[in-house]
C-alpha positions as YAML, in Angstrom:
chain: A
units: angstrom
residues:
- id: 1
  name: UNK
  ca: [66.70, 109.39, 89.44]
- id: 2
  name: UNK
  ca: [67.29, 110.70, 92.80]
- id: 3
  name: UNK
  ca: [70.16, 108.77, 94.44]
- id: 4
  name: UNK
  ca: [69.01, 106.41, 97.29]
- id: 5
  name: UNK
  ca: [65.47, 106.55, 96.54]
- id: 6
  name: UNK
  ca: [63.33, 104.74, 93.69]
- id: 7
  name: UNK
  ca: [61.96, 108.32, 92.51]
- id: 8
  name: UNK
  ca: [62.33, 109.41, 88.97]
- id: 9
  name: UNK
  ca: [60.69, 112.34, 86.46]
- id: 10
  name: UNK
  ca: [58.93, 110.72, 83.56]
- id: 11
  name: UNK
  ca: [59.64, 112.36, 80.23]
- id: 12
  name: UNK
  ca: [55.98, 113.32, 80.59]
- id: 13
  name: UNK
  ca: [57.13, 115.54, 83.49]
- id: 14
  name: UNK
  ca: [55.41, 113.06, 85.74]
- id: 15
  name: UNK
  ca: [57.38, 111.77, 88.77]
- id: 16
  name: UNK
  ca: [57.24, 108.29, 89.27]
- id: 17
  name: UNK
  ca: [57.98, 106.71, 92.29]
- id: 18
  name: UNK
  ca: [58.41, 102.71, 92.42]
- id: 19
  name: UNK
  ca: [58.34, 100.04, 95.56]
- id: 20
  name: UNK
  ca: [57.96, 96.56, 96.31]
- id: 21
  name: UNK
  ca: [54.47, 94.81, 96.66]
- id: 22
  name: UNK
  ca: [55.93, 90.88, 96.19]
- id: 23
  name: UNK
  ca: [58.67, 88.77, 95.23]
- id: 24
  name: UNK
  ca: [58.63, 85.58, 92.92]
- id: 25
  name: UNK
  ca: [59.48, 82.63, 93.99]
- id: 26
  name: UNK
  ca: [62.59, 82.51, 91.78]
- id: 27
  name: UNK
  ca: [63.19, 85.98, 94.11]
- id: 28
  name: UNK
  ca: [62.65, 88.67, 91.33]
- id: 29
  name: UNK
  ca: [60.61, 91.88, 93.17]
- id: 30
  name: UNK
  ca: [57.26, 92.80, 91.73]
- id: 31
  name: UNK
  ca: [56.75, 96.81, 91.76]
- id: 32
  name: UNK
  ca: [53.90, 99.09, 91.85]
- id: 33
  name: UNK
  ca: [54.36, 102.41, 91.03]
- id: 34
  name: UNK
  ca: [53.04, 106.09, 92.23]
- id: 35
  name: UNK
  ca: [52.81, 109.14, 90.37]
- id: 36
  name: UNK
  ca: [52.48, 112.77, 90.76]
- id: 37
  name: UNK
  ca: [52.85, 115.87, 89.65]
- id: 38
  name: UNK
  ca: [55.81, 116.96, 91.72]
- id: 39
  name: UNK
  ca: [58.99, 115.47, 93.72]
- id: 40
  name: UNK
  ca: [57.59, 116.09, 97.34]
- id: 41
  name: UNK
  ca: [54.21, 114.81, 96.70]
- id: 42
  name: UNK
  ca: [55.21, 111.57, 95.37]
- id: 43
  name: UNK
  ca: [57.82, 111.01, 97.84]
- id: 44
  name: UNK
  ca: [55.09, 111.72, 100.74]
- id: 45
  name: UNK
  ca: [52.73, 108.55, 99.23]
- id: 46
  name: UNK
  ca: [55.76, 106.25, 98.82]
- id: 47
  name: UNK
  ca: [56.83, 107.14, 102.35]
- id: 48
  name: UNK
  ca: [52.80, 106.39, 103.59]
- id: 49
  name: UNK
  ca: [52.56, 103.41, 101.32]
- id: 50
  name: UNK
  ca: [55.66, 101.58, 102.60]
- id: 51
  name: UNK
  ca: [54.68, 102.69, 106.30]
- id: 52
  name: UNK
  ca: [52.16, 99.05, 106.34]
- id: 53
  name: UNK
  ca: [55.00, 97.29, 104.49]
- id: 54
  name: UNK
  ca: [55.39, 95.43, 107.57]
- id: 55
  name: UNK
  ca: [51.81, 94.75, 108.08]
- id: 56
  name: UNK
  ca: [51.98, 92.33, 105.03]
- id: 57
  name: UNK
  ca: [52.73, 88.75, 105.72]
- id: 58
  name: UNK
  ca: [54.99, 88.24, 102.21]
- id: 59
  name: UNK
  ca: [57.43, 90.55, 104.08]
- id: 60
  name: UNK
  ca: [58.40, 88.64, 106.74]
- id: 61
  name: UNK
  ca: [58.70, 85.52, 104.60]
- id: 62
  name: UNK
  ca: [61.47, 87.10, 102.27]
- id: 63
  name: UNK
  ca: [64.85, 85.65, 102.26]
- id: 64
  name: UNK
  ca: [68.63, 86.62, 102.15]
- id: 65
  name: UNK
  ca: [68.74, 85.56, 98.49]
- id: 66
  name: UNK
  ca: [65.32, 87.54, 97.62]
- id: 67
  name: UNK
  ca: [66.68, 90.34, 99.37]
- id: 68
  name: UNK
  ca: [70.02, 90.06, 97.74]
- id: 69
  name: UNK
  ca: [68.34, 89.61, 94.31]
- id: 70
  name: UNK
  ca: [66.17, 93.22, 94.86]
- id: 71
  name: UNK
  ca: [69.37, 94.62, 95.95]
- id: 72
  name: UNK
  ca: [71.44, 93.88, 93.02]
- id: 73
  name: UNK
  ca: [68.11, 95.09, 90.47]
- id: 74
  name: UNK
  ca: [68.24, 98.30, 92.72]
- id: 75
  name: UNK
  ca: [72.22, 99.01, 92.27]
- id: 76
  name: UNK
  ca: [72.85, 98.37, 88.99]
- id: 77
  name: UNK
  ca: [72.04, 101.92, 87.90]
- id: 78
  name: UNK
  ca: [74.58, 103.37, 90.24]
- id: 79
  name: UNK
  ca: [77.69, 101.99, 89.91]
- id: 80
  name: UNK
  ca: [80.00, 101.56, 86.53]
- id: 81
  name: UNK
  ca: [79.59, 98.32, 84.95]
- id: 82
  name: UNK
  ca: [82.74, 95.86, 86.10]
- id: 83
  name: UNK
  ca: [81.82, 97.39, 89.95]
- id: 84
  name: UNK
  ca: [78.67, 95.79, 89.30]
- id: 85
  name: UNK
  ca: [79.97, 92.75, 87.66]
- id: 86
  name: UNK
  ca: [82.25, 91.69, 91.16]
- id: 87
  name: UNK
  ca: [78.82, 92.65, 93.19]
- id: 88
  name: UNK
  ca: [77.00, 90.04, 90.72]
- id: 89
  name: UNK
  ca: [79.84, 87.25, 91.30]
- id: 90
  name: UNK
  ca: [79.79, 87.88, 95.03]
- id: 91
  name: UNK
  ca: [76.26, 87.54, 95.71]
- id: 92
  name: UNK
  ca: [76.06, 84.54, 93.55]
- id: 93
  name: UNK
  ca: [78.79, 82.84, 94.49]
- id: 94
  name: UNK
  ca: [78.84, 83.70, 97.90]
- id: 95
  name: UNK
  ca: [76.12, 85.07, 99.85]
- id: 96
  name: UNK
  ca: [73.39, 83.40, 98.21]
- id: 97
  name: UNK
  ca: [75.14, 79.75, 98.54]
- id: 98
  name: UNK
  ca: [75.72, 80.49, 101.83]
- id: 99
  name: UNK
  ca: [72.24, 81.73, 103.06]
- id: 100
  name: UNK
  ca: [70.19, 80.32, 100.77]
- id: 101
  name: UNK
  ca: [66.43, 80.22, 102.11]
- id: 102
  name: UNK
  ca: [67.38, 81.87, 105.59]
- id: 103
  name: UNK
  ca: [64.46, 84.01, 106.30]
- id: 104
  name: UNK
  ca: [65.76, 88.00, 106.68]
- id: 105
  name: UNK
  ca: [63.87, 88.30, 109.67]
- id: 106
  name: UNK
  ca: [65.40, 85.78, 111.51]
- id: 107
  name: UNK
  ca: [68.91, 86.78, 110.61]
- id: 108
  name: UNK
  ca: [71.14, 87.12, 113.52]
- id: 109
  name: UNK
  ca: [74.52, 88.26, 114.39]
- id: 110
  name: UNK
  ca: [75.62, 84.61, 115.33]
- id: 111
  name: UNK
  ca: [74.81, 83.44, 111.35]
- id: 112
  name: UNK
  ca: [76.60, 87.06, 110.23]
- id: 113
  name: UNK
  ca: [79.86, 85.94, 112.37]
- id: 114
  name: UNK
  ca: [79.56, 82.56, 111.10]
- id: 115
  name: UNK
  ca: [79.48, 84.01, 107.66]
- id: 116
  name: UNK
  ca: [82.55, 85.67, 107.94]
- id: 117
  name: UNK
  ca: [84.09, 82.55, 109.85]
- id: 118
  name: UNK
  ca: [83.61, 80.43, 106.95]
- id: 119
  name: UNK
  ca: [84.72, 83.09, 103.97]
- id: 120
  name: UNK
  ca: [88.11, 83.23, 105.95]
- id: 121
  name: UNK
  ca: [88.15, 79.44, 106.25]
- id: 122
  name: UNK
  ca: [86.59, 77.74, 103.58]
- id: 123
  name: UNK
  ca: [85.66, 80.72, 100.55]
- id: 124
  name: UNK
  ca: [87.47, 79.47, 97.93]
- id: 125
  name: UNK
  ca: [85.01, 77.93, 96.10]
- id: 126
  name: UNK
  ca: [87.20, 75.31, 93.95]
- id: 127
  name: UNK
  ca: [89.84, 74.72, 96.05]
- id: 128
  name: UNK
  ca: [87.12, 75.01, 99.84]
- id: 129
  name: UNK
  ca: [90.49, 76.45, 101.12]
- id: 130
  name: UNK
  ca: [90.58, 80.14, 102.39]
- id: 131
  name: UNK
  ca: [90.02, 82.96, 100.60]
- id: 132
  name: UNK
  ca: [92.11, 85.97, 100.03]
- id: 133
  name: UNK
  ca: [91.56, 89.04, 102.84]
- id: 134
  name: UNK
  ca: [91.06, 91.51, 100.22]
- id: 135
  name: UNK
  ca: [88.16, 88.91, 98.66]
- id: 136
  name: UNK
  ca: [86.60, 87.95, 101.82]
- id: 137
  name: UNK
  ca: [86.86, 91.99, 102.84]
- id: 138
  name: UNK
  ca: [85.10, 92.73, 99.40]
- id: 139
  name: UNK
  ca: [82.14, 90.16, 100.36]
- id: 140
  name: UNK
  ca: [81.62, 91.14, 103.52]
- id: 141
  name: UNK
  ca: [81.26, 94.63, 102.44]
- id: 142
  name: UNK
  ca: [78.50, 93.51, 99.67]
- id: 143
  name: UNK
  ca: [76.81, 91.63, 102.50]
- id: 144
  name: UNK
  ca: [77.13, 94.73, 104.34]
- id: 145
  name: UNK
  ca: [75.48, 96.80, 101.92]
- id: 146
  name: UNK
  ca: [72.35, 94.21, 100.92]
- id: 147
  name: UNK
  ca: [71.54, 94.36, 104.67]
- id: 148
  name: UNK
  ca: [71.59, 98.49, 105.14]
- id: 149
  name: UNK
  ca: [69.57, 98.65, 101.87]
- id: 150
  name: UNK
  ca: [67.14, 96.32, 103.53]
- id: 151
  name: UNK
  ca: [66.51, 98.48, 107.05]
- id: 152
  name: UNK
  ca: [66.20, 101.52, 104.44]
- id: 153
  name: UNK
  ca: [63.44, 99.90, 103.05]
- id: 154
  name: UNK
  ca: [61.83, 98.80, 106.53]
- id: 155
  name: UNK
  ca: [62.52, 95.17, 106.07]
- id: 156
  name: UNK
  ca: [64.05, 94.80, 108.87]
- id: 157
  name: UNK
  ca: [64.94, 96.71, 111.99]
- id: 158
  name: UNK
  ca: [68.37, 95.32, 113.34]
- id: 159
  name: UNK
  ca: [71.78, 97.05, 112.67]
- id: 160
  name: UNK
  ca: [74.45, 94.32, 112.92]
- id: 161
  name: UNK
  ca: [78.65, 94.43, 113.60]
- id: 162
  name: UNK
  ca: [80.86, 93.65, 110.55]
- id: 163
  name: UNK
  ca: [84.27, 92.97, 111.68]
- id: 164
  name: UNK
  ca: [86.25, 93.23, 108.96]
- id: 165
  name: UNK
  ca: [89.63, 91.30, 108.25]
- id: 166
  name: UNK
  ca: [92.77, 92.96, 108.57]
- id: 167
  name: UNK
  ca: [94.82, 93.53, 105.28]
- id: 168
  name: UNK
  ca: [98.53, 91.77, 105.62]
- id: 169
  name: UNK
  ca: [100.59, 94.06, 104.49]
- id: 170
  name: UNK
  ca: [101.66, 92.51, 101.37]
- id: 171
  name: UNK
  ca: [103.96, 95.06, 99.80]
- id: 172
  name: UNK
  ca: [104.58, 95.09, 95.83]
- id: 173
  name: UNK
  ca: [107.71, 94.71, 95.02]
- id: 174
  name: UNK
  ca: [110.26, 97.67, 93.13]
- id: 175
  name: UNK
  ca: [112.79, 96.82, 91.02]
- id: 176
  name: UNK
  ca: [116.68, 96.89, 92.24]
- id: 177
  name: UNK
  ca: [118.61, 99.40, 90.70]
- id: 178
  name: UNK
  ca: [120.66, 96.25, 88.74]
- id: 179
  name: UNK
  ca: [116.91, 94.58, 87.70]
- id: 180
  name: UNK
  ca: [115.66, 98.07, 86.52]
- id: 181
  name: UNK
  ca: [118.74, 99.05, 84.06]
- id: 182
  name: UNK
  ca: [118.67, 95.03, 82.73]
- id: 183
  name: UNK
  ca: [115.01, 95.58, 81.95]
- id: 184
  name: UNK
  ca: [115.70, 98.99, 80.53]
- id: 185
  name: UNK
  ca: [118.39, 97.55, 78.15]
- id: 186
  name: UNK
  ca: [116.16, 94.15, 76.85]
- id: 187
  name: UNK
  ca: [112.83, 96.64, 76.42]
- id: 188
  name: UNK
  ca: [115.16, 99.31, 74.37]
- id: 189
  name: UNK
  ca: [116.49, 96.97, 71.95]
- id: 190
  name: UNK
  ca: [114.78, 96.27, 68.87]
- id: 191
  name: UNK
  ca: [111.67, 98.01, 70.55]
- id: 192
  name: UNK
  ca: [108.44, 97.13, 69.10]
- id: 193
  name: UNK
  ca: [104.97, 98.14, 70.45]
- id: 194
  name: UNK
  ca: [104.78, 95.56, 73.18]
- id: 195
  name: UNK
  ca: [108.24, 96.49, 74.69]
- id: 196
  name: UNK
  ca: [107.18, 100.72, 73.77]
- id: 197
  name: UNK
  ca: [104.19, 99.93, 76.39]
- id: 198
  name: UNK
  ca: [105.65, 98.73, 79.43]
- id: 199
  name: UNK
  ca: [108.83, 101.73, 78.92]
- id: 200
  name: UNK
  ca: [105.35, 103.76, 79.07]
- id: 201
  name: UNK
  ca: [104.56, 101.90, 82.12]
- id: 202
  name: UNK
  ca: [107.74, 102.25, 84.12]
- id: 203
  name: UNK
  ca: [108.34, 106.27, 82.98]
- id: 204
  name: UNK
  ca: [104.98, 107.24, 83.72]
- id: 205
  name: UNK
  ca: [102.87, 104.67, 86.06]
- id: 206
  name: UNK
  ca: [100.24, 104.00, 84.14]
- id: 207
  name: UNK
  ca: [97.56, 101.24, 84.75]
- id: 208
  name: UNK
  ca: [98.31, 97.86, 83.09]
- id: 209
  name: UNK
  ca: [94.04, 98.70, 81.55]
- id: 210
  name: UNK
  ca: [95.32, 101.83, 80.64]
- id: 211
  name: UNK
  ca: [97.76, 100.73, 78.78]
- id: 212
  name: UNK
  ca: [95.84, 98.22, 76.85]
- id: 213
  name: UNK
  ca: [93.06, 100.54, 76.08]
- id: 214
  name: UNK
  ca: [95.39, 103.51, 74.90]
- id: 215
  name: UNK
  ca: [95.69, 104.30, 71.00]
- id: 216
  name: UNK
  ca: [97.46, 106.48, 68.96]
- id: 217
  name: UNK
  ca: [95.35, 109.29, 68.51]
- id: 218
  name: UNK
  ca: [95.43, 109.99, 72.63]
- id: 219
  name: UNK
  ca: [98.94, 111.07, 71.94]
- id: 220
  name: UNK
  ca: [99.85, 114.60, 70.84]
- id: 221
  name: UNK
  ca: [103.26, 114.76, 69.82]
- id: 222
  name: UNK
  ca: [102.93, 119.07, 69.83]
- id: 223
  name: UNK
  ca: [102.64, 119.47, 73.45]
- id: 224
  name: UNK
  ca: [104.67, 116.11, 74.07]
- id: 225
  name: UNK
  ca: [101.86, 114.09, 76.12]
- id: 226
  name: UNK
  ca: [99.80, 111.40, 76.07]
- id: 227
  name: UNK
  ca: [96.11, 111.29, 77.49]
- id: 228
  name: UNK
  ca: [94.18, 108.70, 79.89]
- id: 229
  name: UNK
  ca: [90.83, 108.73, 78.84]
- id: 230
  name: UNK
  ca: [89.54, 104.71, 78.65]
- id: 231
  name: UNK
  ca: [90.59, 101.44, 80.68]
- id: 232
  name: UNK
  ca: [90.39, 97.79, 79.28]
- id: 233
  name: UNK
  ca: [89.06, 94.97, 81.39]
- id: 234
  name: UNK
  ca: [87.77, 91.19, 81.21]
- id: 235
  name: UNK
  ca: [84.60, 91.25, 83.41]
- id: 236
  name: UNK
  ca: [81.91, 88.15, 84.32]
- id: 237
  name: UNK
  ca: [79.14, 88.08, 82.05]
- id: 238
  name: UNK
  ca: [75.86, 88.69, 83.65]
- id: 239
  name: UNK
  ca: [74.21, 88.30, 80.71]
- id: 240
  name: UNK
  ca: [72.02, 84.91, 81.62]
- id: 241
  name: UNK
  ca: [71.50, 84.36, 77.70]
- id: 242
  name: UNK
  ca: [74.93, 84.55, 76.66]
- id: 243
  name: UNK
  ca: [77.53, 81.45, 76.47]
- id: 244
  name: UNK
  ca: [80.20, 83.24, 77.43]
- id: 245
  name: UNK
  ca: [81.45, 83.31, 81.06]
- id: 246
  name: UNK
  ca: [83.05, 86.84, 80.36]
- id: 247
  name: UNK
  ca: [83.23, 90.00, 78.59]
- id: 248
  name: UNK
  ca: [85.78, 92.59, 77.37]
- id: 249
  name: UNK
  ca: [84.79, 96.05, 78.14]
- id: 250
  name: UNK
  ca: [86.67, 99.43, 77.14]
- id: 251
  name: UNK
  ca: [85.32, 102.07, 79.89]
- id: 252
  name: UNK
  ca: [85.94, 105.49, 81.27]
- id: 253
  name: UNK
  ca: [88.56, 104.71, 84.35]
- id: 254
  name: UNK
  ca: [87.39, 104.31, 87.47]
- id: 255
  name: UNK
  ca: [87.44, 107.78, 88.60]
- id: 256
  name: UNK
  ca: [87.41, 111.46, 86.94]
- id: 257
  name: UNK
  ca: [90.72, 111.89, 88.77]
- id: 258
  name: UNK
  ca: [91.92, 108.99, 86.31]
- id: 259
  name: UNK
  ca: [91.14, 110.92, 83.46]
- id: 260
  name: UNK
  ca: [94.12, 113.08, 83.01]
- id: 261
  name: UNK
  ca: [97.30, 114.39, 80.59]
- id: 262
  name: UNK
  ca: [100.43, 112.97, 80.98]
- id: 263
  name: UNK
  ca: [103.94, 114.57, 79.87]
- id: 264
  name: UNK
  ca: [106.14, 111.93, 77.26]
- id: 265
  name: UNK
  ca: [109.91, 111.54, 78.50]
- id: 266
  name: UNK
  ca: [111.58, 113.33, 75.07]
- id: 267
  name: UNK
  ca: [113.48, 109.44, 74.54]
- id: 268
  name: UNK
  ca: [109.86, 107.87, 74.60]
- id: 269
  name: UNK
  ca: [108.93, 110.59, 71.90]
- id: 270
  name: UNK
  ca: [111.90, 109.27, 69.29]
- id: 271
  name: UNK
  ca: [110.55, 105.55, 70.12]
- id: 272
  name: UNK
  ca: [106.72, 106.03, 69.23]
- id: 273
  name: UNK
  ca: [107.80, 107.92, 66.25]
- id: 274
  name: UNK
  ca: [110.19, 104.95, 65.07]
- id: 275
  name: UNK
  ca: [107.08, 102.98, 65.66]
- id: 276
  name: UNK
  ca: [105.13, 104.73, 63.01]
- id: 277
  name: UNK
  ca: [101.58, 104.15, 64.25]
- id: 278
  name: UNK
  ca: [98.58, 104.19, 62.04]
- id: 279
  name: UNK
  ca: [95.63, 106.13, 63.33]
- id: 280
  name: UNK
  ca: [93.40, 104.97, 66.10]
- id: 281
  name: UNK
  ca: [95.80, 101.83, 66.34]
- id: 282
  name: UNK
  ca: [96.05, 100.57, 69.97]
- id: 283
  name: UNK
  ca: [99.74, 101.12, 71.51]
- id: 284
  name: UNK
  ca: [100.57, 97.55, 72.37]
- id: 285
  name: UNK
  ca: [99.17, 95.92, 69.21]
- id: 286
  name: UNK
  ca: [99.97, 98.84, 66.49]
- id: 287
  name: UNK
  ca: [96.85, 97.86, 65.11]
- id: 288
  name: UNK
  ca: [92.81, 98.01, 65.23]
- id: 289
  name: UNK
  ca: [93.19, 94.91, 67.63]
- id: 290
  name: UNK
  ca: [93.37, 95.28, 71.46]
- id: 291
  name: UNK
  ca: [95.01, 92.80, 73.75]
- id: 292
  name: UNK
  ca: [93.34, 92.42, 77.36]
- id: 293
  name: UNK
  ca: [95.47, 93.03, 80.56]
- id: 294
  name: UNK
  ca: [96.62, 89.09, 81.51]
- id: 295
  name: UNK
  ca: [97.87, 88.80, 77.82]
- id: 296
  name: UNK
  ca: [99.53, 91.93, 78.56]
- id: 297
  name: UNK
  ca: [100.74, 90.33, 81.93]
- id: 298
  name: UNK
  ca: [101.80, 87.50, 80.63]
- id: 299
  name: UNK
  ca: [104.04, 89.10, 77.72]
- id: 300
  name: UNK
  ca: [105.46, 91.02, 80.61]
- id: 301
  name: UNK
  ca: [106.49, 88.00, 82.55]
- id: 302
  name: UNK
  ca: [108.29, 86.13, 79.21]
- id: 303
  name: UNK
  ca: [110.14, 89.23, 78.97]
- id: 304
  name: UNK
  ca: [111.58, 88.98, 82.75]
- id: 305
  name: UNK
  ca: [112.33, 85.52, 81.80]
- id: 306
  name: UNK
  ca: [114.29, 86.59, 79.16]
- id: 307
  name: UNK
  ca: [116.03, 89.20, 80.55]
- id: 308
  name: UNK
  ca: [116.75, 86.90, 83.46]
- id: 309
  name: UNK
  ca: [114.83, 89.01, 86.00]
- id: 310
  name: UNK
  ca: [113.10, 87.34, 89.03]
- id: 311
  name: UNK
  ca: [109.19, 87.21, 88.80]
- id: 312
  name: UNK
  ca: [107.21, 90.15, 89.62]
- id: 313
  name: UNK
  ca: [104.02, 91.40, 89.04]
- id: 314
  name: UNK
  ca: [102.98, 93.82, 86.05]
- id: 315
  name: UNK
  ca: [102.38, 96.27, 88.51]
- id: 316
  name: UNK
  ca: [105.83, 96.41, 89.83]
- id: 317
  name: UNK
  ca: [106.33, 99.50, 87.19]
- id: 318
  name: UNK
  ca: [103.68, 101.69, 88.33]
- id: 319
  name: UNK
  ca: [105.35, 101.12, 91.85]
- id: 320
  name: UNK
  ca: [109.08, 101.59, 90.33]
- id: 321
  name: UNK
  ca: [108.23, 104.77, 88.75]
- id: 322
  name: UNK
  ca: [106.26, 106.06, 91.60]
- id: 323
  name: UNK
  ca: [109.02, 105.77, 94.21]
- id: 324
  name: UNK
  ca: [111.69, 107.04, 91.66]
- id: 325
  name: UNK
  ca: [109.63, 109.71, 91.10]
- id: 326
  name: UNK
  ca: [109.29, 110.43, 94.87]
- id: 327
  name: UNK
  ca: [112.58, 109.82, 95.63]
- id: 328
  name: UNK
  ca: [113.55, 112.40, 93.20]
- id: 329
  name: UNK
  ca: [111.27, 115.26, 93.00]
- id: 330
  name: UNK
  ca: [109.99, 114.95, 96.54]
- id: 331
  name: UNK
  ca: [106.46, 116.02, 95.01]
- id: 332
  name: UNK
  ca: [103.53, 114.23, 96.55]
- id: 333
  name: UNK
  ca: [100.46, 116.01, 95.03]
- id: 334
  name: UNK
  ca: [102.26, 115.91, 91.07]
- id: 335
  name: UNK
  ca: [102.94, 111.88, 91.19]
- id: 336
  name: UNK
  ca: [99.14, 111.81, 92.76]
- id: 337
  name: UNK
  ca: [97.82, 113.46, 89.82]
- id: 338
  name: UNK
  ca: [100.41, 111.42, 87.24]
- id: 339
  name: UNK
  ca: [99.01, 107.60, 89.02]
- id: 340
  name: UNK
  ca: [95.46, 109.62, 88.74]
- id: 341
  name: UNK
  ca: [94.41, 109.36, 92.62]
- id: 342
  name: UNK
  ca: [91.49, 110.98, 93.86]
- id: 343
  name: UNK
  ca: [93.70, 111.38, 96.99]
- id: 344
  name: UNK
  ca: [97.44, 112.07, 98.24]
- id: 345
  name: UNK
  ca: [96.68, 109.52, 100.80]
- id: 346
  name: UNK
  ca: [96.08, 106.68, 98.40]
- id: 347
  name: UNK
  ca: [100.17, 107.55, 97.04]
- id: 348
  name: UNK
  ca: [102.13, 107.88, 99.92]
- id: 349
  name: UNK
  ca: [100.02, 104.59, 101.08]
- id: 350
  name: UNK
  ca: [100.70, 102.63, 98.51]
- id: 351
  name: UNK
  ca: [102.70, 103.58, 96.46]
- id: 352
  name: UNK
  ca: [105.20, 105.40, 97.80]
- id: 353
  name: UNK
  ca: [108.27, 102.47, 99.08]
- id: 354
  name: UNK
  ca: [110.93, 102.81, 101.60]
...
């Protein structure tokens, strides 16, 4: 499949190439396909056949929500499976309620404005309050995308302006230098496998999915490391058939750059071998059973009750050991490469505290 374009080889050694003749009413596109021998040939009659696309009358009857549906069918084969999952919930729950039947054609800057007016308002669905930045940013941006794919394919002809919220600058917390040795001393007595994953959390800033998808055989004890290789998450089902609302998935991270070999403090060594894991048991459970990240979050926050810590978020270690890490080796690319950025940027950003 060549990226951006609905062009594929066959296994026949055919290339295929694939565009939109209709929609139904429920807003499903109807395809016709073109074939040919080679890439440049079948790319020249897709380009002629969508030339009249305009010409047709269905086009200029096709909604935001037909338009949104097409996209979604188009993207799916792009982008890792919980990406596609938030695009799903967005479009659904968002843009389509919003929209509805508004013709594409007559969109206008005024209704994308308004869009964004409301989101910021009145997006929280249950509560018709306002919705998080970072949500209504993450919308927008879908929106964004659903109308670019749309001039690509000739439906429409106008570039609009997305102003995008601001991000507060909502800092997560570190822990005090008190908070940090009380939480040190609770998690290193009587450890067991729950209290062995969040020491691996604060002594080498790994991702809460991380943890909960890493086993025992990612450690090798001969080299003294451990490797990130899977993440765990609870995801919205977009299964239409299925009952349930959501699904457990255990993935490759979210980048290559998360992929990567981590060194084991020698005291964290003596702990997992206490432990005495059986093979391919997962860290946290010390069995074949897996626990999903807000278990794991809220184990973490019974623990700061009981070591009579104030409240924080999970994700308070990652940014603990980050800026101790900083702080001490004054080695920006090596702590990118142990959080498993793609880019220094994204450390001293946000990770990296006063």
């Amino acid at each position: 499949m060549r990226t951006g374009e609905n062009i594929h080889k066959r296994s026949d050694g055919r290339w295929e190439a694939r565009y939109i003749i209709s929609y139904t009413p429920q807003g499903k596109a109807k395809y016709k396909s073109i074939y040919s021998k080679n890439y440049s040939e079948v790319k020249e009659k897709l380009k002629q056949a969508t030339a009249s696309k305009n010409n047709i009358t269905n086009f200029f009857n096709i909604t935001v929500e037909q338009i949104s549906v097409t996209w979604l069918d188009y993207i799916k084969i792009y982008v890792k499976q919980s990406t596609y999952a938030k695009y799903y919930d967005h479009v659904y729950n968002h843009i389509i309620p919003y929209f509805h039947r508004a013709k594409l054609q007559k969109l206008t800057q005024t209704m994308i404005d308004e869009f964004i007016k409301h989101l910021l308002m009145f997006g929280n669905k249950k509560t018709k309050t306002e919705l998080s930045i970072k949500t209504a940013k993450d919308i927008i941006c879908v929106l964004k995308q659903i109308l670019k794919y749309a001039r690509k394919e000739k439906y429409i002809n106008e570039t609009f302006e997305f102003i995008l919220p601001k991000l507060l600058n909502t800092e997560t917390k570190v822990f005090s230098q008190d908070a940090k040795e009380r939480l040190l001393l609770y998690l290193l007595s009587d450890t067991n496998s729950i209290k062995f994953g969040f020491l691996l959390m604060l002594f080498t800033g790994i991702r809460p999915g991380e943890l909960c998808a890493l086993k025992s055989n990612n450690f090798n004890l001969t080299n003294n490391l451990f490797k990130i290789e899977n993440t765990l998450q609870r995801i919205k089902n977009v299964d239409i058939n299925s009952k349930k609302k959501t699904t457990i998935i255990i993935t490759k991270p979210k980048s290559d750059s998360s992929i990567r070999e981590i060194p084991l403090p020698l005291f964290l060594i003596d702990i997992y071998k206490n432990l005495n894991y059986r093979t391919d048991s997962y860290i946290l459970t010390g069995t074949k059973y897996f626990i999903e990240p807000r278990t794991c979050e809220n184990k973490f926050k019974r623990i700061l009750q009981e070591a009579k810590i104030d409240d924080t978020k999970i994700y308070t270690l990652r940014h603990t050991f980050a800026t101790d890490f900083y702080q001490r080796e004054k080695d920006i690319k090596t702590l990118s490469e142990l959080l498993g950025h793609s880019d220094v940027s994204i450390t001293l950003k946000t990770y990296v505290h006063s």
